[in-house]
N, C-alpha and C positions, 0 to 999 in steps of 0.2 A: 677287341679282336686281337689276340695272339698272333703276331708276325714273325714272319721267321726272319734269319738275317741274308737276303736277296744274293748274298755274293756268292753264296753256295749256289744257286745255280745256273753260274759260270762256270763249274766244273763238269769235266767231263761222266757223262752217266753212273760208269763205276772206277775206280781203281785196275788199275793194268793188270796186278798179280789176283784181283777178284775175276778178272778178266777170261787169267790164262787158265782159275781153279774151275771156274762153270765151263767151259769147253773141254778140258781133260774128263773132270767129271763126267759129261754126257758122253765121251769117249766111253772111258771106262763100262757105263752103264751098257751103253747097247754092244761094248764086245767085252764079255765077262771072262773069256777064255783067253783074252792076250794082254799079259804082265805089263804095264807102262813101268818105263826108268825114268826121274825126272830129276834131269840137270837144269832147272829153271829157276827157281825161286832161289836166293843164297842164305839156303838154311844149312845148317850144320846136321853130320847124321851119326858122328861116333860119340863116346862116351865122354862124358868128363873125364878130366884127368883126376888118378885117385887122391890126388892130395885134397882136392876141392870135394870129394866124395867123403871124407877122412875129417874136410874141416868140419862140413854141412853135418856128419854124426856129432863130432864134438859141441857145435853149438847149441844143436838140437836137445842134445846131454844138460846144455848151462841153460836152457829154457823149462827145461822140468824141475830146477831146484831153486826155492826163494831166494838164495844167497847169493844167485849167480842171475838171476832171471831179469830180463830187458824188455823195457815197457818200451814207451816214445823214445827214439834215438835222434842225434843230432842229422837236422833236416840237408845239411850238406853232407851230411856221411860221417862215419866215425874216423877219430882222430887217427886211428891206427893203420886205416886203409891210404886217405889223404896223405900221411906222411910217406907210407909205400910206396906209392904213385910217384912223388918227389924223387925219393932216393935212388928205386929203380927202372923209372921211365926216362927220367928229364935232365938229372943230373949227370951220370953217364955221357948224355951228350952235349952236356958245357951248358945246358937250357937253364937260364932261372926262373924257376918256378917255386912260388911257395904253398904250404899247405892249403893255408886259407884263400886260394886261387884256385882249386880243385872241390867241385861240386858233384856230390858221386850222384848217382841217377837210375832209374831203371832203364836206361837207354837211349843210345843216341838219335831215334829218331823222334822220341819225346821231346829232347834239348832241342832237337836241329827245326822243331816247329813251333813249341813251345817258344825258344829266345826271340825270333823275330817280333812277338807281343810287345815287346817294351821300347819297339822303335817308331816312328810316329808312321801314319799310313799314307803318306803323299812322299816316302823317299823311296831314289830309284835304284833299281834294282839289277842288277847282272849277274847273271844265269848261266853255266855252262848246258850246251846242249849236241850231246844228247845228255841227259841227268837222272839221278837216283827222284821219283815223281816226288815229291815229299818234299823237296826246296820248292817249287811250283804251286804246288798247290796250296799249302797254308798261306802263301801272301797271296792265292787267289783268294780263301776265306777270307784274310785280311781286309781285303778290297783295294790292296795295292795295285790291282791290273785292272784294262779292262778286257773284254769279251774276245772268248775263242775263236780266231780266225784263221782258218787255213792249219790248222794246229799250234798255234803261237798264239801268248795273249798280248795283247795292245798293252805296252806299257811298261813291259820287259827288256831290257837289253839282255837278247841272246849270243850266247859268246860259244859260235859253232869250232867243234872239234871235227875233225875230217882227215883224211888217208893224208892230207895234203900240209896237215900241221903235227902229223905225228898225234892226233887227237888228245894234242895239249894245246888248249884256246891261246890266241894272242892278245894282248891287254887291246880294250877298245878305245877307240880314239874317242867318245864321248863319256864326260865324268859320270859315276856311279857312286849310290853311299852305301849299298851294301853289296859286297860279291859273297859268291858259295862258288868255293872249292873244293874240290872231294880227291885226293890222292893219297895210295893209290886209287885209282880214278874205279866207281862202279857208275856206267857198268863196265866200260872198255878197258880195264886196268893198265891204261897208262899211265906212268910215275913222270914225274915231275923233275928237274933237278935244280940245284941252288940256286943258280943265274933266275933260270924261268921264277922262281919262287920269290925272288929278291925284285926284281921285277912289278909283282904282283905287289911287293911290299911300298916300294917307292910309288906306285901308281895308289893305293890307299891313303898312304902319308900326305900327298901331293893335290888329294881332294877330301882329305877329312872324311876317309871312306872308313868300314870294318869288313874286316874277310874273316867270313865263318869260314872253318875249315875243317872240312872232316876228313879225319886217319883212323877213320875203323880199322882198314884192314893194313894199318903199316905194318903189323907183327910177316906179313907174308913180303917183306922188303928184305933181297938178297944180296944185290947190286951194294956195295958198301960206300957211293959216292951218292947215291939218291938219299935227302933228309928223310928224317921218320916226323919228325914235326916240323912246322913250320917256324916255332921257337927256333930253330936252328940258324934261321935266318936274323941277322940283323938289326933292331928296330921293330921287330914284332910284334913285340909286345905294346906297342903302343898303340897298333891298328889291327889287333889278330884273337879272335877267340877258338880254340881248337876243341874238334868234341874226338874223344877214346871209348871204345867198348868191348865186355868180354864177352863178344858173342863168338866171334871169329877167331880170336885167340884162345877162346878157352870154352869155348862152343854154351854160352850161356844164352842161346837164344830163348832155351825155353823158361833161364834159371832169373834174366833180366838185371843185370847188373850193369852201367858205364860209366863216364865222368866227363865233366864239361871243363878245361882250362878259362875261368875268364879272370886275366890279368888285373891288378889294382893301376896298374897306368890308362887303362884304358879310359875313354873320352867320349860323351856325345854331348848334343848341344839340343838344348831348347828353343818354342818359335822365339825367344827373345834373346837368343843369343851366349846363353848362361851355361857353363860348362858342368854336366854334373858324370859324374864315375860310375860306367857300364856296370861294375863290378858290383859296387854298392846298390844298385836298380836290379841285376839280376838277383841279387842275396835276397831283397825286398821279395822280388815275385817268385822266388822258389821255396820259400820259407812261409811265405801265404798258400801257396795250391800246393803245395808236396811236403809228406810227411813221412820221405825218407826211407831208404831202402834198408830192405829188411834183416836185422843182425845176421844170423846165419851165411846169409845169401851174402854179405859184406864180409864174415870171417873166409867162406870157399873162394871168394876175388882174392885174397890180399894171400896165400896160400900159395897162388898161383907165382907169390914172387920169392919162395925161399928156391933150396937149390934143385931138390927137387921137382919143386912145382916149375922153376924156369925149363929144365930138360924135360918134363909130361908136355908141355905146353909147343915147345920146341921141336919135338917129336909128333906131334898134333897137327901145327902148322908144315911141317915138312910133308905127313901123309896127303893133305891134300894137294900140295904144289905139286906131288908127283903122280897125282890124279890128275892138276890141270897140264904135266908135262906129254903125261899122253894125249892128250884130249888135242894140244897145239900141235905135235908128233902128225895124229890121224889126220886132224883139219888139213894140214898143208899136203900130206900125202896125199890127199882126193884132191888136190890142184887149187886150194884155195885161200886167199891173204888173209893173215889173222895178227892181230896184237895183244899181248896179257895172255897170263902163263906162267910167268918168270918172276914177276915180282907182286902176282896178282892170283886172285886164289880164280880169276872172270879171264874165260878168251873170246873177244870179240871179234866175229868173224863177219869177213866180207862176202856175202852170199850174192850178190848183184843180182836179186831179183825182189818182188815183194816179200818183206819181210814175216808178216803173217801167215803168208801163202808157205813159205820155207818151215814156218813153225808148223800149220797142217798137213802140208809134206809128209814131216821129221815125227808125227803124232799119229799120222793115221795108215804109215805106208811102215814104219819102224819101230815104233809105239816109243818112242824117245822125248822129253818134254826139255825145250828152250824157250827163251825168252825172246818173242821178236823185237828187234832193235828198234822197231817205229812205236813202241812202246815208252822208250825213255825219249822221243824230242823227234823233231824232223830229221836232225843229223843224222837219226840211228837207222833210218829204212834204207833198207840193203844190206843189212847185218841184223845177226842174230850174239845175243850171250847164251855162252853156255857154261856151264858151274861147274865147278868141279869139289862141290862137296855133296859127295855120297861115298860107297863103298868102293874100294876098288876092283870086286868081280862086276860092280853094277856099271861100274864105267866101263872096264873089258868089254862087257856083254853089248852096251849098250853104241859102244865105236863099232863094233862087228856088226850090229844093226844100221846103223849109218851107212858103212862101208857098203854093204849090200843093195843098199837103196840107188847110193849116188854114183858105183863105179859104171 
């Protein structure tokens, strides 16, 4: 008899954003006549930038002629993209990073569930919450937890963000061997600064921890004292894997392009005590299941770093800030606290009531789609995210909708 693997369900029924798509949907169905705007999911909704549209022709060009045509590519990505990533992400900020420390990927939420595979299943775990569900849930597949209580799973150290810490977690007072970081922070885009980051780092050092850490969305970091990576910090490298993507910088959500930093210093250890290189284990298991993103798709990323491609990109990331700048503008206008905005493309708003209940509100009284905050962690009920990547007549429209419900 075929068995499934039991730890799947300890998962909650469905996924959040399958969640928010079946109730908009049945919206939409039964009122065909009223247009939804949806600031919810953090998809991107403008164009690429034409350099990446410019590359994607050209490579498309070297795939139609024998002389130039790309079969199997190297399963961490080509050498051209990895050496870009160096030159123009890391080094600029004093970071050593080398090529062969840069795993390119179709995305970080593949890395971000995918790497925890290669750590053993009885280490523990700390969680920011409220959190992007995706650190959560693959170690519930894992069967690193146990059972859903109360909304938290037994087995977790949850590391709550709240009005009251600046929804930057404070290190816990019981050790951890793996934390997840996410800054700028989704959903509530709060940024982190070096202290709090150094912190984090001495606290890993000090228990033989590793901190995932993800900077999807650093390209939207204005503030010029908050780090874009974690490399920036001190000793990181020795306890730090960092995942980057071109979704949010260069709107490749649908095109799936990102990269995984994992350092050659880094360290874990066997049940018998034996030290073997993070680095060396991930190359093993990404080199086994993944067969590498796809040439074209790797010339339109690495595009994005001539001079060009940095001001499209630059210009990209500016249009929506100034979509999440209104969006923070309106919130606090109708009388209400909000954080992200400024250094976050996400403003997480304090709504102080059911967070669901605010989403059907905001859905069936404004036809406006947000993300209830009790979706990302217990932390998050009483706030809603709302996005700010769509159009700018659609956010206009869609604050005017707002405005009218709630004044």
């Amino acid at each position: 008899m075929i068995r499934i693997n039991d730890n799947y369900t300890k998962l909650k029924t469905s996924y959040l954003f399958s969640d928010i798509a079946k109730r908009v949907s049945a919206y939409v169905a039964a009122n065909p006549a009223k247009p939804v705007i949806r600031l919810g999911i953090g998809d991107v909704t403008e164009p690429l930038p034409q350099v990446c549209i410019d590359a994607l022709h050209a490579a498309t060009d070297e795939m139609a002629q024998r002389a130039t045509f790309k079969g199997y590519g190297p399963e961490q990505g080509y050498a051209f993209l990895r050496e870009a990533v160096v030159q123009h992400e890391f080094a600029p900020r004093g970071c050593h990073v080398a090529p062969d420390e840069v795993f390119v990927s179709d995305g970080s939420k593949c890395d971000c569930g995918n790497l925890q595979e290669i750590f053993a299943d009885d280490i523990r775990l700390a969680i920011p919450d409220p959190v992007y569900p995706v650190y959560v849930d693959t170690n519930v597949m894992a069967g690193r937890t146990g059972a859903n209580i109360d909304g938290r799973y037994a087995g977790v150290t949850y590391l709550d963000s709240t009005p009251a810490n600046g929804y930057v977690p404070a290190i816990p007072s019981t050790p951890a061997d793996l934390i997840y970081l996410c800054f700028p922070n989704n959903p509530t885009g709060a940024v982190a600064t070096k202290a709090q980051l150094a912190a984090w780092v001495a606290y890993a050092k000090a228990n033989r921890a590793i901190i995932l850490f993800d900077a999807a969305y650093e390209a939207y970091i204005r503030d010029p004292a908050i780090p874009h990576s974690i490399y920036e910090i001190e000793g990181a490298r020795d306890v730090a894997i960092e995942f980057r993507s071109y979704s949010k910088i260069a709107g490749f959500t649908g095109t799936r392009c990102a990269y995984t930093i994992v350092p050659k210093a880094l360290k874990a250890w066997d049940a018998a005590g034996h030290e073997h290189s993070v680095h060396d284990l991930w190359n093993r298991r990404h080199t086994t299941k993944f067969n590498g993103v796809a040439y074209p798709i790797q010339r339109a990323a690495v595009a994005i770093y001539s001079d060009e491609g940095k001001a499209q990109t630059r210009a990209l990331t500016d249009f929506y800030l100034g979509n999440a700048a209104r969006i923070r503008a309106a919130v606090t206008s109708l009388g209400f606290s909000c954080i992200g905005g400024d250094n976050a493309p996400y403003i997480w708003v304090k709504v102080g009531r059911d967070s669901w209940e605010f989403f059907d509100l905001l859905l069936n009284n404004a036809q406006v789609v947000c993300t209830p905050g009790a979706g990302f962690g217990r932390c998050g009920e009483g706030h809603v995210r709302i996005s700010a990547f769509n159009s700018r007549d659609n956010v206009e429209q869609a604050l005017a909708r707002i405005a009218a419900v709630l004044q």
